[in-house]
C-alpha positions in Angstrom: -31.2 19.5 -32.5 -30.5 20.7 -36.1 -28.8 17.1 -38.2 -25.4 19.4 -38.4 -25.1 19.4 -34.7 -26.2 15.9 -34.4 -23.4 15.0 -36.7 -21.2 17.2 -34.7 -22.0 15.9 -31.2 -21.5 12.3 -32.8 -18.2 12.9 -34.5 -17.1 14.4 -31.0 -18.2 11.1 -29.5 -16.8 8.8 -31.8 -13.3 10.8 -31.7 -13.4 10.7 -27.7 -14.2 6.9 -27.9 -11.2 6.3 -30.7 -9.2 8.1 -27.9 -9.6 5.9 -25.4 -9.8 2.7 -26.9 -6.2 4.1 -28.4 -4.4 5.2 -25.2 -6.3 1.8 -23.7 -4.0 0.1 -26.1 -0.5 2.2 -25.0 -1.7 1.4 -21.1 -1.8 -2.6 -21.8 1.5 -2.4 -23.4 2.8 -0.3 -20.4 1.3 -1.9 -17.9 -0.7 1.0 -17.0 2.4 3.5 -16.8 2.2 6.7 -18.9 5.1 7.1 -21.2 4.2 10.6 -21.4 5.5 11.1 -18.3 8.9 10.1 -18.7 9.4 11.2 -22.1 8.6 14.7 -20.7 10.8 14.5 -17.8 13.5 13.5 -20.1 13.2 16.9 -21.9 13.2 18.9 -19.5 16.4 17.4 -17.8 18.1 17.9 -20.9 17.3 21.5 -21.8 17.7 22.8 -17.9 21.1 20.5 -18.1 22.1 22.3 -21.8 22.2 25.2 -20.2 24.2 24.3 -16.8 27.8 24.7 -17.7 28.5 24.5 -14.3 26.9 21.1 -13.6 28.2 19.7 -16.6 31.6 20.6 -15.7 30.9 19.2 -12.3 29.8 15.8 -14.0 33.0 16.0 -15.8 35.2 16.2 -12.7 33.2 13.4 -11.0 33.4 11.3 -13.8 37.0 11.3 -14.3 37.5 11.5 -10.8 35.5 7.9 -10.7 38.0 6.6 -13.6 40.5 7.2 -11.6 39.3 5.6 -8.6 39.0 2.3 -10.6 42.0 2.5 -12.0 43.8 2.7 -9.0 42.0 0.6 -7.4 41.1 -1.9 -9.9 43.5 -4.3 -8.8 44.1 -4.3 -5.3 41.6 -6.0 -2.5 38.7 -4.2 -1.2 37.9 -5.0 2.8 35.2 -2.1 3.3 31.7 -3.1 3.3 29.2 -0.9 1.2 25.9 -0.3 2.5 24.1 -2.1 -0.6 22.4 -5.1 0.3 23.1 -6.6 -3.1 27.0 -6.3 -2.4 26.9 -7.5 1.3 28.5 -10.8 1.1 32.4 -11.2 1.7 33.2 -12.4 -1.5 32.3 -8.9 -3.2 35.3 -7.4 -1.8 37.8 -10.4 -3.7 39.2 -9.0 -7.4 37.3 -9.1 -9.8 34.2 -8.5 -8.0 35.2 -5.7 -6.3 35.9 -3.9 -9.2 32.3 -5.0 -11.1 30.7 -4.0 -8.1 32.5 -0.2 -8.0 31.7 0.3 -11.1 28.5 -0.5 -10.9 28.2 1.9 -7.8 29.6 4.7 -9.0 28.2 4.6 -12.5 25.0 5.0 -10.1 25.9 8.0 -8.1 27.3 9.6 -11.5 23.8 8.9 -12.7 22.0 10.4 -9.6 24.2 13.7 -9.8 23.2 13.9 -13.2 19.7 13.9 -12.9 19.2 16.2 -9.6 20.2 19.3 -8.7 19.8 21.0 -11.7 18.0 24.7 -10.8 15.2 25.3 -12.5 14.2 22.1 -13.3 10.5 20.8 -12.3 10.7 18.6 -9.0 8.1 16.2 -9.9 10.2 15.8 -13.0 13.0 15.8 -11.7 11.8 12.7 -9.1 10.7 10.8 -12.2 13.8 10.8 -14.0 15.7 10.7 -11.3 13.5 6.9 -10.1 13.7 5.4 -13.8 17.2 6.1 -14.4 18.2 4.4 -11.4 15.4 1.3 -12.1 17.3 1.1 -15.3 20.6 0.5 -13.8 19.3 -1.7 -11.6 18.7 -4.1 -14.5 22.7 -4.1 -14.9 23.8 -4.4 -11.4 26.2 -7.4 -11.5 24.4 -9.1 -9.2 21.6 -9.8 -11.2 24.7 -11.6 -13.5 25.5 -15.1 -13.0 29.3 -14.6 -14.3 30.0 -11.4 -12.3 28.1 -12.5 -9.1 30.7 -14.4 -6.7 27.7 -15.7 -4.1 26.1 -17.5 -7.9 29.6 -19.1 -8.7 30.3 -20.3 -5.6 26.9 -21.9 -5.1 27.2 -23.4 -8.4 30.6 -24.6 -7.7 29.8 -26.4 -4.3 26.6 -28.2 -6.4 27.8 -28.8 -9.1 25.4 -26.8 -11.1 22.3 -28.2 -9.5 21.5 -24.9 -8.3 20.6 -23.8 -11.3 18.7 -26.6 -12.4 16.3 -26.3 -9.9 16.4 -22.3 -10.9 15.0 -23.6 -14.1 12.4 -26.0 -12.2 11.4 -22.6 -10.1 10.8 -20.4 -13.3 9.2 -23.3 -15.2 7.1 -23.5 -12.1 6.4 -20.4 -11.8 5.8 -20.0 -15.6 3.0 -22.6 -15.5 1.4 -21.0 -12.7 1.4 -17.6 -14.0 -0.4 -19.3 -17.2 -2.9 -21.1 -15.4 -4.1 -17.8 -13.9 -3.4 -19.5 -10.0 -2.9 -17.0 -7.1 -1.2 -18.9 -4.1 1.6 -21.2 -4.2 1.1 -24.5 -2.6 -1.8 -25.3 -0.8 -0.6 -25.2 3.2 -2.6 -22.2 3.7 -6.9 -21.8 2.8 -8.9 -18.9 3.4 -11.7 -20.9 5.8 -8.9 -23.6 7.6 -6.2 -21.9 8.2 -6.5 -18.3 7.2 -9.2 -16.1 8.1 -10.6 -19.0 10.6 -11.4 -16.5 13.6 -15.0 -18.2 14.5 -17.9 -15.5 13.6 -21.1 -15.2 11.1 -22.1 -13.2 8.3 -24.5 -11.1 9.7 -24.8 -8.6 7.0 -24.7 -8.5 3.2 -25.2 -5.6 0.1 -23.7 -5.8 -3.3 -20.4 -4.6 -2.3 -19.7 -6.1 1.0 -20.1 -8.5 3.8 -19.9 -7.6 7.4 -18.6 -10.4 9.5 -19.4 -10.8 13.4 -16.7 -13.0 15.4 -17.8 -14.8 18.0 -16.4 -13.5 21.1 -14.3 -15.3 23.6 -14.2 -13.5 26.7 -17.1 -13.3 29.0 -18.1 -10.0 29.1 -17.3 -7.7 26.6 -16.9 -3.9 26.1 -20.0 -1.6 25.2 -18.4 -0.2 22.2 -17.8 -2.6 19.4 -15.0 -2.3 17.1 -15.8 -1.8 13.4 -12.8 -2.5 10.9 -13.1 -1.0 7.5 -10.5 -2.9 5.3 -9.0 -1.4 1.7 -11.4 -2.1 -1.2 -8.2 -3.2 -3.1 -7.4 -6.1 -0.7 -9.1 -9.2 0.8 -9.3 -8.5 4.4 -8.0 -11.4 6.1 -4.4 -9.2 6.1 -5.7 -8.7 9.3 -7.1 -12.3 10.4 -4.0 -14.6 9.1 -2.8 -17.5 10.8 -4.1 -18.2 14.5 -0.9 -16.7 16.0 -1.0 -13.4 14.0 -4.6 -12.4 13.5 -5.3 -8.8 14.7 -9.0 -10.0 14.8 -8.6 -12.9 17.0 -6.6 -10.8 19.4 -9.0 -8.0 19.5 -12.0 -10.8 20.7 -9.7 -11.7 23.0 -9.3 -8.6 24.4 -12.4 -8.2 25.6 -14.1 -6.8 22.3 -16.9 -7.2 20.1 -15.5 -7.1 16.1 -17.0 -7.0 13.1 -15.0 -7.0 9.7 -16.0 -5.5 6.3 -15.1 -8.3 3.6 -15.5 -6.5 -0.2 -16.8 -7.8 -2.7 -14.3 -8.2 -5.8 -15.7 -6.4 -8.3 -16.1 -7.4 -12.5 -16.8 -5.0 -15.2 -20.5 -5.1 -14.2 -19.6 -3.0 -11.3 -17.8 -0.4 -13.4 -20.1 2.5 -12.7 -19.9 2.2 -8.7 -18.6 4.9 -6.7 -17.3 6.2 -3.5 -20.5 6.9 -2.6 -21.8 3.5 -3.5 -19.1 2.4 -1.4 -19.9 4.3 1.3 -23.4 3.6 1.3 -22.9 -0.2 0.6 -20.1 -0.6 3.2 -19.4 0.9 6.7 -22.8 3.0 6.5 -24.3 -0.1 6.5 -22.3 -1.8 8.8 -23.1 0.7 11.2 -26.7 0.3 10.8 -26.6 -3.1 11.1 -23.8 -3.3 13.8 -26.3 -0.6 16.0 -29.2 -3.2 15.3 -27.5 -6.7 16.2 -25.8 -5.3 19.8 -28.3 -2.1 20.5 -24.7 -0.3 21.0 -25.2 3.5 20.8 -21.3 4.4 19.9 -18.8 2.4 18.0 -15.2 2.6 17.8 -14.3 2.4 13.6 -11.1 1.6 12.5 -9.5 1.9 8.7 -6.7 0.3 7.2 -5.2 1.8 4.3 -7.7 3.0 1.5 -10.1 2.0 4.3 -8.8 4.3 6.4 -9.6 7.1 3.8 -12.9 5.9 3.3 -13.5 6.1 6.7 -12.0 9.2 7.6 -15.3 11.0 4.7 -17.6 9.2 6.3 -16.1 10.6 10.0 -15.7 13.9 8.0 -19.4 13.9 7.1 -20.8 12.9 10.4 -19.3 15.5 12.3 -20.8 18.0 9.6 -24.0 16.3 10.5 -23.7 16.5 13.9 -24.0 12.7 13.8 -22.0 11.0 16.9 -22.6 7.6 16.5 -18.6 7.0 16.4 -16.8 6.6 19.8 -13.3 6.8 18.0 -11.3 6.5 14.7 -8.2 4.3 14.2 -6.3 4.7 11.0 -3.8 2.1 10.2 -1.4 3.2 7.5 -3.6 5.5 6.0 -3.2 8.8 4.4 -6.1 11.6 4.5 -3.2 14.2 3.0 -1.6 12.9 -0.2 0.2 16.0 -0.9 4.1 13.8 0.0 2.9 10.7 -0.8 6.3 9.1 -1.2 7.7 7.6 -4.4 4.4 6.5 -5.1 3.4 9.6 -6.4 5.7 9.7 -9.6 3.1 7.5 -10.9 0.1 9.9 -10.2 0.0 12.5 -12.7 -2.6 13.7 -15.1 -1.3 12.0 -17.8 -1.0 8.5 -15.4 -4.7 9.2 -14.1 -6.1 9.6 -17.8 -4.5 6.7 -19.1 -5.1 4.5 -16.1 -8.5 6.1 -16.5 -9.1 5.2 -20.1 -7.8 1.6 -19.2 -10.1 1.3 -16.5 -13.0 2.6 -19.0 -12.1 0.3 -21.5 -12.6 -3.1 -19.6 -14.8 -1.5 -16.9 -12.0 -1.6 -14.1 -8.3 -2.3 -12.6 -7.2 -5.4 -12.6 -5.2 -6.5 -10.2 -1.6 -7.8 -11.9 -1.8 -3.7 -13.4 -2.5 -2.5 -10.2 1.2 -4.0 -8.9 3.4 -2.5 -11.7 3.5 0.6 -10.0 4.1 -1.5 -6.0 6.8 -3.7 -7.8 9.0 -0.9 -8.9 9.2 0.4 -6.1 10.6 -2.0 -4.4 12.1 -3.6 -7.4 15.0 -4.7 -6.1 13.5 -6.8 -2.9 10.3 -7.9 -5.5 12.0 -8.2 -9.1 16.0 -8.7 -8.9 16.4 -10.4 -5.2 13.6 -12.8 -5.9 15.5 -13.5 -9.6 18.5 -14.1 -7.8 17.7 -16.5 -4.7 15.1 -18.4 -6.5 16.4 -18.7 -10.0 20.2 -18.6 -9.7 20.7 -20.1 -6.4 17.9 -22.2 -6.7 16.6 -21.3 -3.2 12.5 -21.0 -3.2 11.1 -19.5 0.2 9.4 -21.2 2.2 5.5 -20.2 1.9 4.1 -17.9 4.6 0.5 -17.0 5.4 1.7 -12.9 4.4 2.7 -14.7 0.9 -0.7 -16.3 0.6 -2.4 -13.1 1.1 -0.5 -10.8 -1.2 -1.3 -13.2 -4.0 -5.1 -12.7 -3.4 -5.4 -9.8 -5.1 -8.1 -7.9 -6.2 -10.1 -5.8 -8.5 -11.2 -1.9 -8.3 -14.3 -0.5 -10.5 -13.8 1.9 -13.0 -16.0 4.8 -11.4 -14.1 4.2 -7.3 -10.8 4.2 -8.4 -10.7 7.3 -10.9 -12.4 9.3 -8.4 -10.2 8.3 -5.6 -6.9 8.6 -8.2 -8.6 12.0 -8.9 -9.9 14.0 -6.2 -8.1 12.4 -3.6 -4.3 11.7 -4.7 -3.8 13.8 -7.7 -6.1 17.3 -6.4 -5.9 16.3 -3.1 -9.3 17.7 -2.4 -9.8 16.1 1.1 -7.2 17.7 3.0 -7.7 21.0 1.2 -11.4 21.3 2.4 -12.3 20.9 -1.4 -13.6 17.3 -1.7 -17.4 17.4 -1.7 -19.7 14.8 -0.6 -23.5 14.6 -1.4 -23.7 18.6 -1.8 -21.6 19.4 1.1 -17.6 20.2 1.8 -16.2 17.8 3.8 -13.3 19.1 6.4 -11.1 17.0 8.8 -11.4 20.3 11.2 -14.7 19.1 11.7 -13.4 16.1 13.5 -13.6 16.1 17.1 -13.8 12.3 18.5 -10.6 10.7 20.0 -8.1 9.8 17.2 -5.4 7.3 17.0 -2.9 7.1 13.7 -0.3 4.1 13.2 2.2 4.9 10.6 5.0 2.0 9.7 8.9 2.9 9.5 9.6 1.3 6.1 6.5 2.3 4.2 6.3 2.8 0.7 2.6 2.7 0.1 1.5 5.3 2.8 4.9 6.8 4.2 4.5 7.4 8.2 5.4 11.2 7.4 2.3 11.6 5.2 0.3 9.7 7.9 1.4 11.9 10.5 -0.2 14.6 9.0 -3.7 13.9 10.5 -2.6 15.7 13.6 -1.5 18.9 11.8 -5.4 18.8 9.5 -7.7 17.9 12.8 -8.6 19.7 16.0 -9.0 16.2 17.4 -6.9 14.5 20.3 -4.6 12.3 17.9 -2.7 9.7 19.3 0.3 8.7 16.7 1.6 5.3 16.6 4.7 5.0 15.0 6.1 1.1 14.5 8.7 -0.7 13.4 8.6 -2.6 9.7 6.5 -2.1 6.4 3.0 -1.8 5.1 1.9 -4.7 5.7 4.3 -6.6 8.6 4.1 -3.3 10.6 0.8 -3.6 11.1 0.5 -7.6 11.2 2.4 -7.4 14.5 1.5 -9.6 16.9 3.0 -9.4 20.7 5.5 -12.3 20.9 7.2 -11.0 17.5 11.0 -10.0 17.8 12.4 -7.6 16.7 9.4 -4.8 17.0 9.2 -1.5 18.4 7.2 1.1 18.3 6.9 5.2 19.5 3.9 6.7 20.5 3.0 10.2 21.9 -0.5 12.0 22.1 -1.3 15.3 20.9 -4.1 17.3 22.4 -6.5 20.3 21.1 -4.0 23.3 22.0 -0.4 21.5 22.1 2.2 23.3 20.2 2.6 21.4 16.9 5.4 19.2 16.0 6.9 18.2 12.5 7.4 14.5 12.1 10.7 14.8 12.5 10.3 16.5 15.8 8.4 13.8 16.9 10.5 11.2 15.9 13.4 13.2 18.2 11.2 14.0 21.1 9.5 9.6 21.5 12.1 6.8 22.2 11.4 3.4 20.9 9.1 1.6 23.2 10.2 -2.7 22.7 7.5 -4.8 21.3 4.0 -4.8 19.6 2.3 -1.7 19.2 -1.1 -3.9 19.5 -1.3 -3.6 23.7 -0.9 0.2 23.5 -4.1 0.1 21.3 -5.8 -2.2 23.2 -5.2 0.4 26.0 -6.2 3.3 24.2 -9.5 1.6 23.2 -10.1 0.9 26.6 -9.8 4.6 28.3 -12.4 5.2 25.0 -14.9 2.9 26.3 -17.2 2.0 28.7 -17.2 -1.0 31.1 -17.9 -4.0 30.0 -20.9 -5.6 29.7 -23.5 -8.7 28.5 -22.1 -10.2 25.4 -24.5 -9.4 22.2 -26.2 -12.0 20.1 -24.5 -13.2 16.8 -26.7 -11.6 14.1 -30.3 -10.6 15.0 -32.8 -12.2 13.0 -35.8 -9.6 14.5 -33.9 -6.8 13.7 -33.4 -7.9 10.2 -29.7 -9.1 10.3 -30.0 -12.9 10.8 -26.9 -14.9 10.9 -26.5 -15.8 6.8 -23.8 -18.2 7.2 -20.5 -19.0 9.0 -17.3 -16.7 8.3 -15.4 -16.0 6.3 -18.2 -15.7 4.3 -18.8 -15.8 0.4 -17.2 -12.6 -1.0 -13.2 -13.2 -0.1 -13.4 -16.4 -1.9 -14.6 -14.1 -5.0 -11.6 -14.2 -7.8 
């Protein structure tokens, strides 16, 4: 190489690496949002608006139609209830509150009206703007204002102020923790005692993960057992909480061998690991291992979330392979098609991937508090503004919960998995399109032809049950779909015994007429209670009779027991 090219190369190098550590910068100052993203949303709102007439004469009319409203109005006694959760209480329809709260409202459907609807305009841009205007007006809702909020004067009122006195002890509280870098509040609830305390072994360790073995309670078991491939960006005892709610425990006692993948939480050493490092290092392991320990020749998998994902390639892969060492597939809450994604996708762009990308490369991965930007504003009003509200004007703390405990032990992602999975999986989409390729070959959900079963969650913001649901539409498969009550987490944490569930299920066989979602949702009435029996069910018509229980590890195989669950890894921080 000639010393002008050298120079060239170099300079190239050095400008990329300026580049990053730049745009490295904006991310930590955003929290790992692109301002790109609004900023060009913006413009395009304005020039497609510039050149509505129509609309803007039609914001005209609405606005002065609103101003009249409150005029009239203004001063007379409201006794309708709005559907807002914020403005539910009684004392909202009293004057003056009434009025605070109608203007609030309508300023907000002005605001909507302004930002959709307008032809021509991009509808990923138009999603955007649409989502940050109305988390900006959020920040003004007179709720969130201790002089215009009735429920926060008449709590003060009855104590005399001490609610807000211990507001102040809460933030101070919560201030202190947030410095000290601690993850649970109060100490009522330990990973080991009483969280993820289902008796079992390590039987299995790489780099990346642990595979737990839980001792099993019945006294014969089935001749499948059940492999559970958690996310990679949680600790997996969402699913092994307290005694009374722990999928795991209830699987064992149901007749069934488990055993749980527990990641490892990686550091910026692990920055160059990928989804095939993953893969390798976690359920094709497991499976190796889980075939040597119980001599088992099929195993039922199951994914939740991200897991989910990464289990649906590996399925994807085997049945390329003509490999049919899995009995069935169970996706909780995952999405294989992330072409409707839900509001989550207004984050995932180009511009978000290559600055979350550039972050990422910059301190070797995704750290958890930047991961939750993106969850919190979603749901900013139940996570941001509610929780300001109860806990800091009211002075009303909740009361800790084991789903509290969990969702505060968060963890990392490496630089090299997550830009691959933003990538080639959200943004491109690659998987359902028959694109994504794995170790030289194109991977296709066609492909897939063992017994499927899908639970979406009503209330879902991560993985909505409608881009769930499309698993049946992109496989040949027999899919069972699962459709139950609550959110992301509780729908799936939902243990028989808990009120208020329901759930709808239907199965779709190789050959039935396909059905939209919302189809579906017409055709299959709400069935009371936990969705958990129906899968127990399922897994039994998918396996064989039971038989002798297995051994706990299997030292002459090479998997002795290495120590007692949960194991090492999930107390990583």
């Amino acid at each position: 190489m000639s010393e002008t090219n050298w120079n060239t190369t170099g300079m190239q190098a050095y400008g990329q690496a300026m580049d990053r550590a730049a745009r490295a910068t904006i991310a930590g100052m955003t929290r790992g949002l692109a301002p790109s993203v609004l900023a060009t949303a913006t413009l395009d709102w304005m020039m497609h608006l510039a050149s509505a007439p129509g609309k803007q004469a039609e914001l005209y009319e609405k606005a002065v139609t609103a101003a009249s409203t409150m005029m009239s109005g203004a001063f007379a006694a409201h006794d309708s209830p709005v559907k807002d959760r914020r403005f539910a209480a009684e004392q909202w329809s009293r004057q003056p509150f009434a009025a605070f709260r109608d203007a609030f409202l309508l300023t907000e459907d002005w605001w909507q009206s302004a930002t959709t609807g307008l032809r021509g305009m991009d509808r990923a841009h138009e999603a955007a703007l649409s989502f940050s205007v109305r988390q900006a007006l959020d920040v003004f809702s007179p709720s969130n204002v201790p002089f215009f909020n009735p429920e926060v004067l008449s709590r003060t009122a009855e104590t005399g102020g001490a609610n807000l006195l211990q507001g102040a002890m809460n933030f101070a509280s919560d201030m202190a923790q947030f410095a000290s870098g601690a993850t649970v509040n109060g100490t009522e609830f330990r990973v080991g005692e009483t969280l993820a305390a289902t008796p079992g072994k390590v039987v299995a360790r790489t780099h990346l993960m642990e595979l737990i073995q839980y001792a099993p309670t019945t006294a014969t078991v089935h001749a499948e057992p059940v492999l559970i491939v958690p996310a990679w960006i949680m600790k997996y005892y969402i699913l092994d909480l307290s005694q009374q709610n722990s999928l795991v425990r209830w699987l064992v006692a149901q007749g069934h061998t488990v055993f749980m993948i527990s990641w490892r939480n990686p550091d910026s050493s692990d920055r160059d690991l990928g989804l095939v490092d993953y893969l390798d290092q976690g359920p094709r392991a497991a499976l190796k291992a889980i075939q040597a320990i119980t001599g088992a020749p099929r195993i039922h998998a199951a994914g939740y979330c991200l897991g989910g994902t990464l289990l649906s390639i590996m399925a994807a892969q085997m049945a390329h392979d003509h490999d049919e060492r899995l009995a069935s597939m169970t996706l909780f809450a995952a999405q294989v098609d992330f072409s409707e994604a839900g509001e989550l996708a207004l984050f995932i762009s180009e511009a978000q991937v290559a600055l979350l990308e550039d972050m990422m490369w910059h301190q070797g991965y995704l750290d958890s508090d930047q991961m939750s930007g993106a969850f919190t504003l979603l749901r900013s009003n139940d996570l941001v503004w509610s929780r300001m509200i109860h806990e800091y004007l009211m002075g009303e703390r909740p009361h800790a919960n084991d789903l509290m405990t969990w969702n505060a032990d968060a963890t990392r992602m490496p630089y090299r998995m997550h830009s691959e999975y933003l990538r080639e999986l959200f943004l491109e989409n690659r998987f359902a399109e028959g694109k994504f390729e794995l170790e030289g070959h194109k991977l296709a959900l066609k492909d897939l032809r063992l017994p499927i079963l899908a639970v979406g969650t009503e209330s879902d913001h991560v993985a909505p049950w409608r881009s769930v649901f499309k698993i049946q539409r992109l496989s040949d498969a027999e899919v069972t779909f699962i459709l139950t009550s609550g959110g992301h987490n509780a729908g799936i944490v939902s243990e028989p015994g808990h009120k208020r569930r329901h759930y709808r299920i239907a199965t779709a066989r190789h050959g039935d007429t396909y059905q939209d979602a919302d189809e579906w949702f017409a055709a299959n009435k709400p069935v009371e209670g936990s969705w958990w029996p129906a899968w127990a069910t399922w897994l039994a018509a998918h396996s064989a009779p039971h038989g002798k229980l297995p051994p706990m590890g299997n030292a002459g195989a090479g998997y002795p027991a290495l120590c007692d669950a949960p194991g090492t890894y999930v107390l990583q921080r």
